[in-house]
C-alpha positions in Angstrom: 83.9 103.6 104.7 82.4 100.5 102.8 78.9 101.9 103.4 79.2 105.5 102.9 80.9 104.7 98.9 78.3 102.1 98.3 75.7 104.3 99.3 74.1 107.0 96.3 74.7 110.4 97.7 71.1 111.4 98.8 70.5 114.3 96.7 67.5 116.9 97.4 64.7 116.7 95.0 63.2 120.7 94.4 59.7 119.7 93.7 59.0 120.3 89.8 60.6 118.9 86.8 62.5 122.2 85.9 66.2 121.5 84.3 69.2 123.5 85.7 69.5 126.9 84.0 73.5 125.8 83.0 75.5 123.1 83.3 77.9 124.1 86.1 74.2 124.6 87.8 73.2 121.1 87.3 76.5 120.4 88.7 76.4 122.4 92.0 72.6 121.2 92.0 74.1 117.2 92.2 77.0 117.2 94.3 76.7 120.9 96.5 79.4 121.0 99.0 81.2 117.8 98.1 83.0 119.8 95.1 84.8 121.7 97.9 85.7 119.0 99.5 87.0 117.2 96.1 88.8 120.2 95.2 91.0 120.8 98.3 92.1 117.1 97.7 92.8 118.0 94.0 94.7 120.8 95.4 96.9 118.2 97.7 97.7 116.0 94.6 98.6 119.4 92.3 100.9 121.1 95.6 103.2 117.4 95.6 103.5 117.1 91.8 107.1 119.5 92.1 108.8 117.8 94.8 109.9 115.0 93.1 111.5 117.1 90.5 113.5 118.8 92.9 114.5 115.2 94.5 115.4 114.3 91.2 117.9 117.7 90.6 119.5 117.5 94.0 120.2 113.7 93.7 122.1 114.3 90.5 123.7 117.1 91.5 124.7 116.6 95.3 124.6 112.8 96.0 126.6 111.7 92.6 128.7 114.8 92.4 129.9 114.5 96.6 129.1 110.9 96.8 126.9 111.2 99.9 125.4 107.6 100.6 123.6 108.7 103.6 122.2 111.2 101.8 121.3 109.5 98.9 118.9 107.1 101.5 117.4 109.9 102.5 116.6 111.9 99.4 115.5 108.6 97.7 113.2 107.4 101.0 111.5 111.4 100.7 111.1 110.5 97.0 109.4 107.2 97.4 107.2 108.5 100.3 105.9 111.5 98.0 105.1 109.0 95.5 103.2 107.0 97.9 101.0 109.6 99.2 100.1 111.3 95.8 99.4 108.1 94.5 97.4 107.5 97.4 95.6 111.1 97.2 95.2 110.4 93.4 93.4 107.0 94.4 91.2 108.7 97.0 90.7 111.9 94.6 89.2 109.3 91.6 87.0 107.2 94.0 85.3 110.5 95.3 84.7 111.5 91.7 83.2 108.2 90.9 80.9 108.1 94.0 79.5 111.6 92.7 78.6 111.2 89.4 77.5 107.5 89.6 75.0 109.0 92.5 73.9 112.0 89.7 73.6 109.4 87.1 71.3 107.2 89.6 69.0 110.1 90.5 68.8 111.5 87.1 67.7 108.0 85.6 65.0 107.6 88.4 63.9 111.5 87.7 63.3 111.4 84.0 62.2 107.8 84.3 59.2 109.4 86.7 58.6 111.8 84.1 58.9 109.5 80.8 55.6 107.3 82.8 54.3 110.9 83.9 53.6 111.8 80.1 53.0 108.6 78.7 50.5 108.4 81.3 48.8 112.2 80.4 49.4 111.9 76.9 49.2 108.5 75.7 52.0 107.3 73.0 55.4 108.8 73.9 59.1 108.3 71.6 59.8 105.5 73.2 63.1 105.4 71.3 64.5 108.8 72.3 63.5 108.4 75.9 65.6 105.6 75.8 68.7 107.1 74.4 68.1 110.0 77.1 67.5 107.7 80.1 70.7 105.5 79.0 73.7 106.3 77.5 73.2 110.6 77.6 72.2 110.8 81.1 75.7 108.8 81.5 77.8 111.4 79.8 76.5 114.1 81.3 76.3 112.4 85.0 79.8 111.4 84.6 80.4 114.8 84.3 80.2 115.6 88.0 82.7 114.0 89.6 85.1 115.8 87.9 83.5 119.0 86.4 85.5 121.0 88.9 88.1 119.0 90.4 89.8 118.1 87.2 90.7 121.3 85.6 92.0 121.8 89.8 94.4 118.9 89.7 95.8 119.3 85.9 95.9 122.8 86.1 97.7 123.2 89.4 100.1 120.1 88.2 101.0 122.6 85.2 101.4 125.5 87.1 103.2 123.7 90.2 106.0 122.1 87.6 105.9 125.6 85.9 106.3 127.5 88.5 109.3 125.3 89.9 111.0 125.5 86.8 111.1 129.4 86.0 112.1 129.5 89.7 115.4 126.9 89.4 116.0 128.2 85.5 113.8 130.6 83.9 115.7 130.9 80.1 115.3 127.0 79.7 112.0 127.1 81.4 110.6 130.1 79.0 112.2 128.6 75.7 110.6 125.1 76.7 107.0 126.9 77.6 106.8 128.0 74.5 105.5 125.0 72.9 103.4 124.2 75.4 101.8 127.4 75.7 100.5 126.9 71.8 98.4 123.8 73.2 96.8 126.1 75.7 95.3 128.1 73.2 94.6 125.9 70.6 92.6 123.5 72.6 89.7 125.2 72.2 89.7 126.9 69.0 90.1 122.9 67.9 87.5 121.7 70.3 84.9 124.3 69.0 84.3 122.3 65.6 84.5 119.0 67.6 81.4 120.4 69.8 79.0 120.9 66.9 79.5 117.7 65.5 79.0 115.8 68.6 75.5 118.1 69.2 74.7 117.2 65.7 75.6 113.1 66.6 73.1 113.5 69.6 70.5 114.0 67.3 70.9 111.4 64.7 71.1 108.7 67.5 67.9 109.8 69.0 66.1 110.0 65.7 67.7 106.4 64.3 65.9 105.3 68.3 62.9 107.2 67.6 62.8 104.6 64.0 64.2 101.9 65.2 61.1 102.2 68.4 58.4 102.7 65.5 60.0 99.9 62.5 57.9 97.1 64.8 54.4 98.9 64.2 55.0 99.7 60.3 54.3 97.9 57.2 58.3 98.8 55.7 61.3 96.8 56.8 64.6 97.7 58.0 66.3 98.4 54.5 62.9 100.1 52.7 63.3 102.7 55.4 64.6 106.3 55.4 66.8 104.1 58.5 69.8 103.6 56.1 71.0 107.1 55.6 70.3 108.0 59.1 73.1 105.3 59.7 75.4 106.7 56.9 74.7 109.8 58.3 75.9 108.7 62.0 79.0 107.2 59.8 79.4 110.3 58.1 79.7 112.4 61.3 81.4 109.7 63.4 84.2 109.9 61.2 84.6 113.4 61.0 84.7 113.6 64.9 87.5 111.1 64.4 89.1 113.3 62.2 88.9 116.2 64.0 89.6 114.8 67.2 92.5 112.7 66.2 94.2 115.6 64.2 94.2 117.7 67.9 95.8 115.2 69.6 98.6 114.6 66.6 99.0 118.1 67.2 99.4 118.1 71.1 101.9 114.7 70.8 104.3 116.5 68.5 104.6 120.1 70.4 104.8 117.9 73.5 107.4 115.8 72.1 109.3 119.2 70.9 109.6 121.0 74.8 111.9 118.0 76.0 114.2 118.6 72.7 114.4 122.4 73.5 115.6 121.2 77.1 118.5 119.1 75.7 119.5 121.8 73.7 119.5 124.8 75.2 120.1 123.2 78.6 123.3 121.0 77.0 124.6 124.1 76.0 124.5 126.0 78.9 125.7 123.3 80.5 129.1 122.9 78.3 129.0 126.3 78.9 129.2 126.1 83.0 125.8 128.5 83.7 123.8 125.0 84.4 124.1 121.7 85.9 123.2 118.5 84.5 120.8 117.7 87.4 118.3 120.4 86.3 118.4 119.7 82.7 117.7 115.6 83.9 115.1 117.3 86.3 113.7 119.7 83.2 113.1 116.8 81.1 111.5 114.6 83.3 109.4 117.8 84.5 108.5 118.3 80.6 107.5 114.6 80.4 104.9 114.5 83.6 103.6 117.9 81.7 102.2 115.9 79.1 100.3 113.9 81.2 97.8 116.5 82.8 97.9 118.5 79.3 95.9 116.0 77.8 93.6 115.1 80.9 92.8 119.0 80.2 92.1 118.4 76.6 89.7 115.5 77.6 88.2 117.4 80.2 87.3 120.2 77.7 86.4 118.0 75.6 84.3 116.1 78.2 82.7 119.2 79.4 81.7 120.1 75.7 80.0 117.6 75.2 78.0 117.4 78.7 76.9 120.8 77.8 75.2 120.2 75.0 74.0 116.9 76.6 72.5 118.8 79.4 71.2 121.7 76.9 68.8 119.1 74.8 68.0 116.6 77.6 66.6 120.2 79.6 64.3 120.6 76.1 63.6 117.7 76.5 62.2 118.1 79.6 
């Protein structure tokens, strides 16, 4: 085991220096097969998410209600045995992703290394200071990319529709009422994320240009502050801080409809429980489903998030090529 993840995956070279025509290219192109293997496990962690909701609702409303000790052992040994293989699934499921995109981030840095030397060599002076930022911190992003680039959307998206799915099943009025503001984040995501892309492509570009200066300042007769490097900088400030504001704004957004389903649970679920046509164990299991739906509604706004930005990573590191 120790020295298969230790290992880079050994990935196929093609024989030229042509990019990937699109980014889920690139990513088929770095990890092949692997990303079926990582999504059946994703698949496993998504199926297991539900039970423990339904643990949780026949705890409540069998054990408590009829006072069933043996029972209560053995719901509450099948609860902590779920837990224990997710969790061990989920562990398995990040070390995979990790192994594949630290092996793409290894090959691409020794690829465009070879062809950083290849043109210095044919063409004399290069931009020392964008190759840099290319061959370091980009090549990161967009190499992290592949681990999870289909697996994640896999997990989080069968985690929403497992819990979903469970709950329109045991009580579809609370369950509808409840989706409704989640639903909203669904479709927001990316009409938010859209305005956060363009200002991230347009951050690339000022950090290769302030390393494309900063590579040059040492052969110039001007110092640091009688430079055009100054409003580069305020300029990265400028955009940093509008990514910030963007960025921060969506999640502000997400917290407070998430914080609203679990309200619409107590409340339509209180009253239809005074009203005898629910029991309290699915309004406790409701909210606690509403709570772990947080959780892989924001790993999907990361991931979009993530995958927007390797996009455009992967788009000007290919012209650059």
């Amino acid at each position: 085991m120790s020295d298969f993840l230790f290992r880079p995956r050994r990935i196929p070279r093609t024989g030229d220096d042509s990019p990937a025509g699109s980014l889920f290219r690139y990513l088929w192109r770095m990890s092949g097969r692997h990303q079926l293997w990582i999504c059946l496990l994703a698949i496993v962690v998504a199926a297991l998410t539900a039970v423990p909701l339904e643990l949780q609702r026949r705890i409540v409303d069998e054990v408590i209600k009829d006072r069933e000790t043996a029972l209560l052992w053995t719901l509450g040994g099948g609860y902590l045995a779920v837990l224990l293989v997710q969790g061990g699934a989920k562990y398995a499921l990040h070390m995979y992703q990790s192994w594949l995109s630290e092996s793409a981030i290894r090959y691409n840095r020794a690829h465009l290394t070879g062809i950083f030397e290849r043109r210095t060599d044919d063409e004399g002076e290069q931009r020392s200071g964008e190759a840099v930022s290319i061959i370091g911190a980009e090549v990161e992003h967009l190499g992290g990319f592949v681990g999870e680039g289909l697996s994640q959307p896999v997990v989080n998206g069968g985690m929403l529709v497992a819990m979903g799915g469970y709950m329109l099943v045991v009580e579809p009025l609370v369950a509808l009422i409840s989706m409704a503001f989640v639903l909203p984040q669904i479709v927001l995501m990316p009409l938010l994320q859209g305005r956060i892309n363009r200002l991230i492509e347009r951050r690339v570009v000022l950090l290769r240009r302030f390393g494309d200066k900063l590579a040059d300042l040492p052969g110039t007769d001007h110092d640091f502050r009688h430079s055009d490097m100054p409003g580069v900088l305020d300029s990265v400030f400028d955009n940093r801080l509008r990514i910030h504001l963007w960025k921060f704004g969506q999640k502000a957004l997400m917290n407070l409809l998430s914080a609203i389903a679990p309200l619409s649970v107590l409340l339509v679920g209180g009253l239809m429980v005074i009203a005898g046509e629910t029991t309290i164990g699915v309004v406790v299991a409701f909210i606690s489903g509403f709570e772990r739906l947080s959780t892989p509604l924001r790993e999907l706004v990361a991931y979009y998030r993530v995958a927007a930005q390797a996009n455009v990573q992967h788009k000007m590191i290919a012209r650059w090529m």
